[in-house]
N, C-alpha and C positions, 0 to 999 in steps of 0.2 A: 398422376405421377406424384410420389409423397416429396418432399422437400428434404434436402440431406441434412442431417443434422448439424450444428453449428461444433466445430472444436472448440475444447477447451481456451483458454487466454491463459499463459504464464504471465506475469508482470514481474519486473527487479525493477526497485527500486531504490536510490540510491538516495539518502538524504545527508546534508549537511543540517548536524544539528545545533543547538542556540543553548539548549537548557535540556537535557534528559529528564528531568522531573517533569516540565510540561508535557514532553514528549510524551512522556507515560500516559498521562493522565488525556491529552492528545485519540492516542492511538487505543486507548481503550471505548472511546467513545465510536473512533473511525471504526472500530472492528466488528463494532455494534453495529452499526449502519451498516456496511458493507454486508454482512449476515444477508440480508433483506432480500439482494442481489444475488445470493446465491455465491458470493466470494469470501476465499478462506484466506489466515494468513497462513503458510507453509513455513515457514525459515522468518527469523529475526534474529539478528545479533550486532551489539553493539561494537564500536573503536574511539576509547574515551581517547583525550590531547590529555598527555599525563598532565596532573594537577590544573585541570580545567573542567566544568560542568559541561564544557562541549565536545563536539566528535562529530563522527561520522555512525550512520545504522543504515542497515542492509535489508531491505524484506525482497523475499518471496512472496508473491498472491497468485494467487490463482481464481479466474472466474467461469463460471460457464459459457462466455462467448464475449466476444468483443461490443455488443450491444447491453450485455448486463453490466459489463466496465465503466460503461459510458453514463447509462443509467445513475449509478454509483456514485462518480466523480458531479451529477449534474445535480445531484439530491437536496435538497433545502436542507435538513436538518444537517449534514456536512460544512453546507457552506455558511452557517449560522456558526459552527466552529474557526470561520477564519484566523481572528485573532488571536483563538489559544493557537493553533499553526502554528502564525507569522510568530509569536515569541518562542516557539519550540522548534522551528526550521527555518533556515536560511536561505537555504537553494532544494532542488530536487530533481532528481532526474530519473524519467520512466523509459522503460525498454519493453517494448510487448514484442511476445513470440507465442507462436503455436503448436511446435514439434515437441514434443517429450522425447528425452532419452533414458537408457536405462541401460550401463556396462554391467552389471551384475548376473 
């Protein structure tokens, strides 16, 4: 009997940001990594605090399964990024789902 294929992972993620210029420089390394796993970014968009380098940003990801998610978030070169993080995020919060929808 073959093994059913694993669903997709949505991820949103919610961050409160510190510094968007870290962030930048942050998520361009993250996105690298993540690649690896087989995770894409789908949607990013920022919400600056007028006249402030902080805010809030929104990603979409998507991974091939909840085990390549996991893989991702557990990866040495990742969490060698701490620090740039902690100065480029404050808080975070993750939401996984499996169902795609599509109104069109």
């Amino acid at each position: 009997m073959d093994a059913k294929p694993s669903s997709p992972l949505f991820v949103l993620v919610e961050l409160t940001v510190r510094n968007f210029e870290k962030l930048e420089e942050f998520e361009r390394k993250a996105v690298s990594i993540m690649s690896h796993y087989g995770g894409a970014l789908i949607s990013a968009f920022e919400i600056p605090y007028e006249g402030m380098e902080a805010g809030a940003e929104i990603h979409v990801l998507q991974f091939p399964s909840l085990q390549a998610f996991h893989r991702y978030r557990e990866d040495g070169q990742l969490k060698d990024l701490s620090q740039l993080r902690s100065e480029a995020i404050s808080e975070t919060k993750v939401t996984l789902g499996h169902k795609s929808k599509s109104y069109s």
